[in-house]
C-alpha positions in Angstrom: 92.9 102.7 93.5 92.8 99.4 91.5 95.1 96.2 92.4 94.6 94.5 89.3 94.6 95.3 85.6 91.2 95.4 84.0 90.3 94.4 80.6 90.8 96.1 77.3 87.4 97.3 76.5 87.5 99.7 79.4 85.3 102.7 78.6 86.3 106.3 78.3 84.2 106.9 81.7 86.2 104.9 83.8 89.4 106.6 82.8 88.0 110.0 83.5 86.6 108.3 87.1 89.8 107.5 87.8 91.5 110.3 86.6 89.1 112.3 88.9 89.4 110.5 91.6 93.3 111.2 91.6 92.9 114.9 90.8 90.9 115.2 94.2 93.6 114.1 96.1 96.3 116.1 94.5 95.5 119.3 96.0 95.7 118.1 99.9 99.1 116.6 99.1 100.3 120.3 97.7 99.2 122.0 100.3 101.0 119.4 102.9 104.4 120.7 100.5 103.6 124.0 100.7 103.0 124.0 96.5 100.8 125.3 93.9 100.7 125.0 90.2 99.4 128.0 87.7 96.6 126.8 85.6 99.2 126.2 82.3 100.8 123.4 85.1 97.6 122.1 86.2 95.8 121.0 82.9 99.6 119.6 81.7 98.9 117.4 85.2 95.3 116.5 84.7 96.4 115.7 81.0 99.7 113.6 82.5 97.2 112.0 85.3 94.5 110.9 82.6 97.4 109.4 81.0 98.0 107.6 84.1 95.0 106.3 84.8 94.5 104.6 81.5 97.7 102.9 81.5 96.6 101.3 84.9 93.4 100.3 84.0 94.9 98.8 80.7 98.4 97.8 81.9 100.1 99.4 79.1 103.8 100.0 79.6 105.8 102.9 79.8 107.9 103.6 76.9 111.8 103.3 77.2 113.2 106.6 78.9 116.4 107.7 80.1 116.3 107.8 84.0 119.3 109.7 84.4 117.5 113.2 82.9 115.4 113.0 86.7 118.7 112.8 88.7 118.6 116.6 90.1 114.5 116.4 90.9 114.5 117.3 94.3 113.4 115.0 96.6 110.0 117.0 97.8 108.6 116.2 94.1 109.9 113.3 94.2 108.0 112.3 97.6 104.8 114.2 95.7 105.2 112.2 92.8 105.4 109.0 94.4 102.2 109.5 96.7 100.4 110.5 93.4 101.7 107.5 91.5 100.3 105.4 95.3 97.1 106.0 94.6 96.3 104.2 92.1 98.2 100.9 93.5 99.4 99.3 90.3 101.6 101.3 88.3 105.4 101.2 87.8 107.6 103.0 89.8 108.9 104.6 87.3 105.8 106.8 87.1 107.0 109.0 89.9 110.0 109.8 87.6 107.8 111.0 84.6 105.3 112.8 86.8 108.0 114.9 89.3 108.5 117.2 86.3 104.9 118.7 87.2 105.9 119.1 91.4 109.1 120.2 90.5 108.1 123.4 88.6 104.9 123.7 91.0 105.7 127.1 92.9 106.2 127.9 96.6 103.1 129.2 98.4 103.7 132.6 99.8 
C-alpha cells in the first residue's frame, strides 16, 4: 500500500488506516483458502497486522529470528501470508514468516 517509507512523526491514525485497510482484505483471501480464524486468532492478527503496518510506514527492522522454527508451515499459509505481507508493498520478506503462524492455526471451513 505504500512504496516508500514515510517519516518518523507518523501519527497513530495512519497506522490504524493502514492497519484497516489490510484487515479488509484479509477476509476475501481466507475465504479463497477455505479458512477462518476464532475471535482469540483474529485480534492476535489485527494486533500482528498493526504491528505491520507501523514498521512500514516507519521502516523499522525486524528483530533477528531463527528461520528454521517456520520450516514445517505449510505452504497454503505460507501463500496467505505472503499476499497479506503484498499489500502493503514495502516490507521484508521475512514478514510472511512471522505472520504464517496466524494462517497456519486458522481452521478449515466446514
Amino acid at each position: 500500500m505504500s512504496s516508500s517509507v514515510l517519516s518518523p512523526d507518523h501519527t497513530q491514525q495512519q497506522i490504524e488506516a493502514l492497519s484497516q485497510q489490510v484487515l479488509a482484505r484479509v477476509p476475501p483471501l481466507l475465504d479463497a483458502a477455505g479458512k477462518c480464524l476464532n475471535d482469540s486468532q483474529q485480534l492476535k492478527l489485527e494486533s500482528h497486522v498493526r504491528a505491520m503496518a507501523r514498521r512500514s510506514l516507519t521502516g523499522e527492522g525486524l528483530p533477528d529470528f531463527d528461520r528454521s522454527l517456520f520450516d514445517e508451515i505449510s505452504p497454503a499459509a505460507m501463500q496467505l501470508s505472503q499476499a497479506v505481507v503484498a499489500l502493503f508493498g514495502n516490507l521484508p520478506t521475512d514478514e510472511a514468516l512471522l505472520l504464517s503462524i496466524h494462517f497456519e492455526m486458522a481452521q478449515n471451513k466446514a
